[in-house]
C-alpha positions as CSV (number, residue, x, y, z in Angstrom):
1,X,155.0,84.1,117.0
2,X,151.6,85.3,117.7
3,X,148.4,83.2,117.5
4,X,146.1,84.0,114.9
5,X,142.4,84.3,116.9
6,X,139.3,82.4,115.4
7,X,136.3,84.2,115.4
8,X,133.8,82.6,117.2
9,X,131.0,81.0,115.0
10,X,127.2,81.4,115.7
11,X,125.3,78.5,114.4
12,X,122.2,79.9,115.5
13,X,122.8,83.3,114.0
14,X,124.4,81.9,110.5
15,X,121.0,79.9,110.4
16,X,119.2,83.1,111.1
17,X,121.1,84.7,108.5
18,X,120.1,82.1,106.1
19,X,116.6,81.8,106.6
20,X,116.6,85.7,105.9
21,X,117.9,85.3,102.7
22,X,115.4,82.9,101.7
23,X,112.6,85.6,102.4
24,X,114.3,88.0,100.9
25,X,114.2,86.1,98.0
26,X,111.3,84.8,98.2
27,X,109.9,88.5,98.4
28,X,111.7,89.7,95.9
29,X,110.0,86.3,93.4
30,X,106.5,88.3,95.1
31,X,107.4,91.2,93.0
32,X,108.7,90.0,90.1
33,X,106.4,87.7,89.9
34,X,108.7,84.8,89.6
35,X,107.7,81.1,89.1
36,X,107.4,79.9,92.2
37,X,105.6,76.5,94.1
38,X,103.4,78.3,96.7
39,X,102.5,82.0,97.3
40,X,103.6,84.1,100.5
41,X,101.5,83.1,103.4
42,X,100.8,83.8,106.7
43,X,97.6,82.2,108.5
44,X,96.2,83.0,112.1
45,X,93.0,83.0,113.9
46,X,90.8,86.1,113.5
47,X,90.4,88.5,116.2
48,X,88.8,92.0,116.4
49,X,90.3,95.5,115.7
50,X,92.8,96.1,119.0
51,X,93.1,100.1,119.7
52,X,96.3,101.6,119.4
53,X,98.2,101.4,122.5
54,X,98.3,104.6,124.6
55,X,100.2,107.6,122.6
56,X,102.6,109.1,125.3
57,X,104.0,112.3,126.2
58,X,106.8,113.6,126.7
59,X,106.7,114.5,130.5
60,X,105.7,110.7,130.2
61,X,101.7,110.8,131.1
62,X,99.8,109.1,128.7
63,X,97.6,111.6,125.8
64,X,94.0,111.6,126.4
65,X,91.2,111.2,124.4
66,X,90.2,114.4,122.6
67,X,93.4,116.0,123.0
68,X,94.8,117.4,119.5
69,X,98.1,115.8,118.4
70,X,100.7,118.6,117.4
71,X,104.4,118.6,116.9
72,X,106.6,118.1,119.4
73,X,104.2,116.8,121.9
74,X,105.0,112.8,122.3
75,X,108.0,110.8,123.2
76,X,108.7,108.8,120.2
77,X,110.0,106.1,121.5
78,X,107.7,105.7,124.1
79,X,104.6,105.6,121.7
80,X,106.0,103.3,119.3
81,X,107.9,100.7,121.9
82,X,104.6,98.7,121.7
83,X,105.1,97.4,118.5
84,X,109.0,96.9,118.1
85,X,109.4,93.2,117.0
86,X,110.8,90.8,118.9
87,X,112.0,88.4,116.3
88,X,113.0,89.0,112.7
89,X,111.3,86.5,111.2
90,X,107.5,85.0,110.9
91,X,107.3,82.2,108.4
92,X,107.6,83.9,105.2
93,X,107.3,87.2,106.7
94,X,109.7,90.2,108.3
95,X,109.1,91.8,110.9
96,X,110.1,95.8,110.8
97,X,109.7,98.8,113.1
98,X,107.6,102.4,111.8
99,X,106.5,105.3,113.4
100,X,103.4,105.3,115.2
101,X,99.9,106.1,113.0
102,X,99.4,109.7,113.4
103,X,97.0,110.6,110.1
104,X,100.6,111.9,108.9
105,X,99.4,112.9,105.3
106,X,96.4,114.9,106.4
107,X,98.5,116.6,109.4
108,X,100.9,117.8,106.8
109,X,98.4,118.7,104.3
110,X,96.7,120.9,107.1
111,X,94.3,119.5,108.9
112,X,93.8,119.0,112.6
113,X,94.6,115.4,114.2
114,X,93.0,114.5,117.6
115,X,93.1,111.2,119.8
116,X,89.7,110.0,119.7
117,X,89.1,106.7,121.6
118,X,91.0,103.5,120.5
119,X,92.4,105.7,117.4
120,X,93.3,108.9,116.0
121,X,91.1,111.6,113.4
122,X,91.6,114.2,111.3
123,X,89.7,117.0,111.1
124,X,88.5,118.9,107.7
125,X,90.0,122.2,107.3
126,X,88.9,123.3,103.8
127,X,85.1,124.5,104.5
128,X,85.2,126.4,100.4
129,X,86.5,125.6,97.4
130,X,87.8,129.7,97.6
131,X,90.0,128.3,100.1
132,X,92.5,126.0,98.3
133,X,93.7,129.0,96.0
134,X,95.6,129.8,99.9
135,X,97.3,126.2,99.8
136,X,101.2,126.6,99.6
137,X,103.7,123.5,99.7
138,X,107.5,124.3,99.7
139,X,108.4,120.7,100.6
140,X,108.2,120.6,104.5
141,X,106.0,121.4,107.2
142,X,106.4,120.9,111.1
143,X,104.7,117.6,111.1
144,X,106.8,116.1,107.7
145,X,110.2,117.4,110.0
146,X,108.1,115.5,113.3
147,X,107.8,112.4,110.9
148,X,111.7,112.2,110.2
149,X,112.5,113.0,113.5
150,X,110.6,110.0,114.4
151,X,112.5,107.6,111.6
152,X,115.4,109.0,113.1
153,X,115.3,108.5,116.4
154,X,113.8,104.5,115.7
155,X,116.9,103.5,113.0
156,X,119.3,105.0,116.1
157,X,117.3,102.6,118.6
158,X,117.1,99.4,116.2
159,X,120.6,100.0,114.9
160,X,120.1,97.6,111.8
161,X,118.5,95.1,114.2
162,X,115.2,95.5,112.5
163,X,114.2,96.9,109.0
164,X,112.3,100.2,109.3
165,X,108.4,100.2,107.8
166,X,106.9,102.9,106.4
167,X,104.4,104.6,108.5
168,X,100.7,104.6,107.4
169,X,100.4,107.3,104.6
170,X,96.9,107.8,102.9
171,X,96.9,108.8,99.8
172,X,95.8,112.4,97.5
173,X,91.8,110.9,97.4
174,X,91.9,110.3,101.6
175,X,93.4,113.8,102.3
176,X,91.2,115.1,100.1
177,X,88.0,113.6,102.1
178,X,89.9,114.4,105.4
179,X,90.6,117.8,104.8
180,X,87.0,118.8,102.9
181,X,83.8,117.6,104.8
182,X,82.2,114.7,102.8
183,X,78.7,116.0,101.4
184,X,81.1,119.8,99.8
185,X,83.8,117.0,98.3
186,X,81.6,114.7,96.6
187,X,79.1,116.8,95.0
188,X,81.7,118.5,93.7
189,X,82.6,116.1,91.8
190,X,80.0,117.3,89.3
191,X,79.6,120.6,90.9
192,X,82.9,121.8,90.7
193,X,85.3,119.4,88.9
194,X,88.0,122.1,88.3
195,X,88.2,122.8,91.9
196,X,88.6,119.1,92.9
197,X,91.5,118.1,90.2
198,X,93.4,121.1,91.8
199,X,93.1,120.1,95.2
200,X,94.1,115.9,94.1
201,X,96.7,117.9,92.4
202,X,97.9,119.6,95.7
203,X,97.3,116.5,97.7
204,X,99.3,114.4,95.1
205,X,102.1,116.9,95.6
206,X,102.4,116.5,99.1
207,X,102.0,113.1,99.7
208,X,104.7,112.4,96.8
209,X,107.3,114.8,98.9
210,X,106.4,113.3,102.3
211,X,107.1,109.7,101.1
212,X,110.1,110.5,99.3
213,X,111.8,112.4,101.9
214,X,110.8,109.7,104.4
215,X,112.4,107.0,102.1
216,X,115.5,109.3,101.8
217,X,115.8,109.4,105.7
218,X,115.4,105.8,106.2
219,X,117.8,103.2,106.2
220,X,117.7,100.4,103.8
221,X,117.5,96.6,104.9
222,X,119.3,94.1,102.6
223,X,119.2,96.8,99.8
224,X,115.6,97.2,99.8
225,X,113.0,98.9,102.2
226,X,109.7,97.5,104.1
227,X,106.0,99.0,103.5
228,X,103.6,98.7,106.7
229,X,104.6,96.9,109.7
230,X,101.2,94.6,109.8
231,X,102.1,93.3,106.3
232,X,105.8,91.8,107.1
233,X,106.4,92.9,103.2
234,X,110.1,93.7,102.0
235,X,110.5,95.2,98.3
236,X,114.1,95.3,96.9
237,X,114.1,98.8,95.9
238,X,112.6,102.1,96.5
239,X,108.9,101.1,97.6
240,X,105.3,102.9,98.6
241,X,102.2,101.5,100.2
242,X,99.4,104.1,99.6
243,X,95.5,104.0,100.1
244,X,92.6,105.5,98.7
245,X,89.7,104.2,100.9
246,X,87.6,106.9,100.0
247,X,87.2,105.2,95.9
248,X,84.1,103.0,97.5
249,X,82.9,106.6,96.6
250,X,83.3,106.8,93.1
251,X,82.0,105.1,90.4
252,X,85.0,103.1,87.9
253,X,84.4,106.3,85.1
254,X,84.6,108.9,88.0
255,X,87.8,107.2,89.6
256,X,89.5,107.3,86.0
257,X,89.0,110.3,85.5
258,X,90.3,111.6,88.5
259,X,92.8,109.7,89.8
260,X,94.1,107.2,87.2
261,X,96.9,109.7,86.2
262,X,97.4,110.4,90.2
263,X,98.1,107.0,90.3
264,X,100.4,106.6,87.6
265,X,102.2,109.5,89.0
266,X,103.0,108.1,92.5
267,X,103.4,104.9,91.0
268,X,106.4,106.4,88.8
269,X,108.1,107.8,91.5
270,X,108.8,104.5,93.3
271,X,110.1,100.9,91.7
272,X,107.9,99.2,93.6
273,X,104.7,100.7,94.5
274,X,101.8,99.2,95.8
275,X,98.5,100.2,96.5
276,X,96.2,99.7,99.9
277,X,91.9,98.5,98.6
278,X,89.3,97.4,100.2
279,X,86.9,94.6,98.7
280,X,84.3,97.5,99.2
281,X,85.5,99.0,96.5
282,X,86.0,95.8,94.2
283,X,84.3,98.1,91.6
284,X,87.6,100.0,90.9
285,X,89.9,97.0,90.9
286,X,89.8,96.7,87.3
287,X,90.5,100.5,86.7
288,X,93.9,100.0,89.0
289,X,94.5,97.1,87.2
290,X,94.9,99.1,83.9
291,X,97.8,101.5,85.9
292,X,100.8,100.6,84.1
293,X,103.5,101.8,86.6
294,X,101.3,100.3,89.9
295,X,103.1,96.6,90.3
296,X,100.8,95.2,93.0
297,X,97.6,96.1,94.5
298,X,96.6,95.3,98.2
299,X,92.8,93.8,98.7
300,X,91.5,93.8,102.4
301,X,89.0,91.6,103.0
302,X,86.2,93.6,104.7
303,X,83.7,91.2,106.5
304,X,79.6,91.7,105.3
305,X,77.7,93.9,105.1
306,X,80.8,96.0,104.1
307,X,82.2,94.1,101.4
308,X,81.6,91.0,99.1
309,X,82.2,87.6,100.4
310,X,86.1,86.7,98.7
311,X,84.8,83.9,95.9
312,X,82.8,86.5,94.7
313,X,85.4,88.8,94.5
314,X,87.7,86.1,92.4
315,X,87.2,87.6,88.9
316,X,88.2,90.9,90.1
317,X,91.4,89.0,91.9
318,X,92.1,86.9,88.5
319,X,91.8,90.6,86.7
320,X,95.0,92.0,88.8
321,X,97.0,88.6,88.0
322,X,95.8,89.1,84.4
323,X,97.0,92.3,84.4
324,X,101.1,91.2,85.2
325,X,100.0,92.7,89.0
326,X,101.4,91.3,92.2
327,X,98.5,90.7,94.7
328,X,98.4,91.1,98.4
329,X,95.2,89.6,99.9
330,X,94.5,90.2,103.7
331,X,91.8,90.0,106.2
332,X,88.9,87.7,107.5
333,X,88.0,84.4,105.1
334,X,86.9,80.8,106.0
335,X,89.3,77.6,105.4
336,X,87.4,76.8,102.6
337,X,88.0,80.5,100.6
338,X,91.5,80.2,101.6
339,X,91.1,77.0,99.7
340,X,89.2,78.5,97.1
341,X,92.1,81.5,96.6
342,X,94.9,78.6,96.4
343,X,93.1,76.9,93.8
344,X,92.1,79.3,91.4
345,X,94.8,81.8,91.8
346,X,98.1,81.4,90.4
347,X,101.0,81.1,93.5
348,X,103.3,84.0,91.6
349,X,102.9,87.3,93.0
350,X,100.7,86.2,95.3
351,X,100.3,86.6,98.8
352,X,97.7,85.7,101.0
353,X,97.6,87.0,104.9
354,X,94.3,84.9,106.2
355,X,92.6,85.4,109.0
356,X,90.7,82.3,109.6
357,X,87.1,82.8,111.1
């Protein structure tokens, strides 16, 4: 009779297993805000903004600065090698794999995206409010098919190795400000209402469709997908970071008005949607905490002058937890308003990302 063969065991790779499990888990508590003995945390030493590493072509010379991004110019892989992970795990955190930033909502939307020193820019395209009666969306564009070429081509490298993240997508209220130059946007906010709701309208449209049909091209990862690579963040469904920097602009009555019922409307689209803030715009925090399909909101920490120190952003942080919303703090704080954060916030649905200075 034949001999039956034993699979070889990996100890090291059953542990690895394991300890994946237990983020997962511990992830999926972040959402749900289950009871839990600790938030998320990750801690390291603050350091300044790094550029993005060089974009490359594809006859393989690196893209120079002022040179316009357009479809089909880079070598995907090349450009986004930099940042594949070399280890699954860190602490209570994943690490994933995205395609490269590339202004991706505002280069669908129309605009014009150009290396400019240690980042990349969008140009505005809309110069009158005649103009956006031209806007068309059918649901794809050369740079949403360049954008799922690129998930492509990464899941094919990474093979399951890796989950993949979702690349950085800024939301209707940032295209808007990218695609219209700043003083013609924001004076028409009293000017010429009409004309702004239909171009958030448009916007919302086609950032919805991009992220949707990049969530429906990407593979999932233990049932569930990753937002941003930086965050190390896995949701256990259908999931959406999105950003609307451009609210340090608007006033909390302004910012209802205009995109409360944007937000809702992404926020429906996804299970788990969370949104990208910046302690700039503090002012707004308890307008997104009033979004009844948004189930966590994302504060970044911006040092002074920029934004608030973080204990006096606390009652705006205990309003989020009030309102049943998971919370994703990240940036630069001392030991002592880490401290602060851990003692007067509640450990479910919390997760802190400190960056001790």
């Amino acid at each position: 009779m034949g001999q039956v063969r034993q699979e070889a065991r990996d100890p090291a790779g059953e542990r690895a297993s394991d300890a994946m499990q237990v983020v997962l888990e511990r992830h999926r508590a972040f959402w749900e805000r289950g009871a839990t003995d600790r938030p998320l945390l990750h801690v390291r030493p603050y350091k300044e903004y790094e550029p993005y590493a060089p974009y490359v072509r594809r006859d393989g010379q690196p893209l120079l600065d002022g040179t316009e991004l357009t479809p089909g110019l880079l070598d995907h892989l090349a450009t986004s090698t930099p940042y594949r992970p070399q280890v699954p795990l860190d602490g209570d955190f994943i690490h994933g794999w995205g395609p490269y930033d590339s202004c991706w909502t505002e280069a669908i939307l129309g605009c014009h995206v150009v290396r400019a020193g240690p980042s990349v820019w969008s140009e505005p395209f809309i110069h009158g409010w005649d103009e956006i009666d031209g806007l068309s969306w059918a649901g794809s564009s050369a740079w949403l098919e360049e954008l799922l070429e690129i998930s492509r081509a990464l899941a094919a490298e990474v093979q399951g190795e890796f989950p993949l993240c979702q690349p950085l997508l800024r939301g209707p209220l940032d295209m808007a400000e990218a695609a219209v130059p700043t003083d013609l946007l924001f004076t028409s906010f009293y000017d010429n209402p009409a004309a702004v709701h239909k171009l958030l309208d448009h916007c919302t449209d086609v950032f919805v469709t991009t992220a949707r049909r990049w969530l429906d091209t990407t593979p999932q990862f233990h049932g569930g997908y990753m937002i941003r690579y930086e965050w190390g963040l896995w949701a256990p469904g259908s999931t959406v970071q999105f950003q609307a920097d451009a609210m340090r602009n608007l006033s909390p009555r302004m910012y209802r008005s205009f995109m409360f019922e944007i937000d809702r409307r992404i926020s429906a689209q996804f299970e788990y949607p969370i949104i990208h803030t910046h302690s700039g715009s503090a002012h707004i925090l308890p307008v997104l905490a009033q979004v009844p399909e948004l189930r966590a909101i994302e504060v970044v920490l911006d040092p002074a002058p920029y934004g608030p120190p973080p204990l006096t952003l606390m009652p705006h942080l205990q309003t989020i937890q009030a309102a049943n919303k998971s919370l994703l703090i990240n940036g630069p704080m001392r030991r002592s308003d880490l401290d602060a954060i851990l003692e007067n916030l509640s450990p479910a649905g919390l997760c802190i990302r400190a960056a001790l200075i």
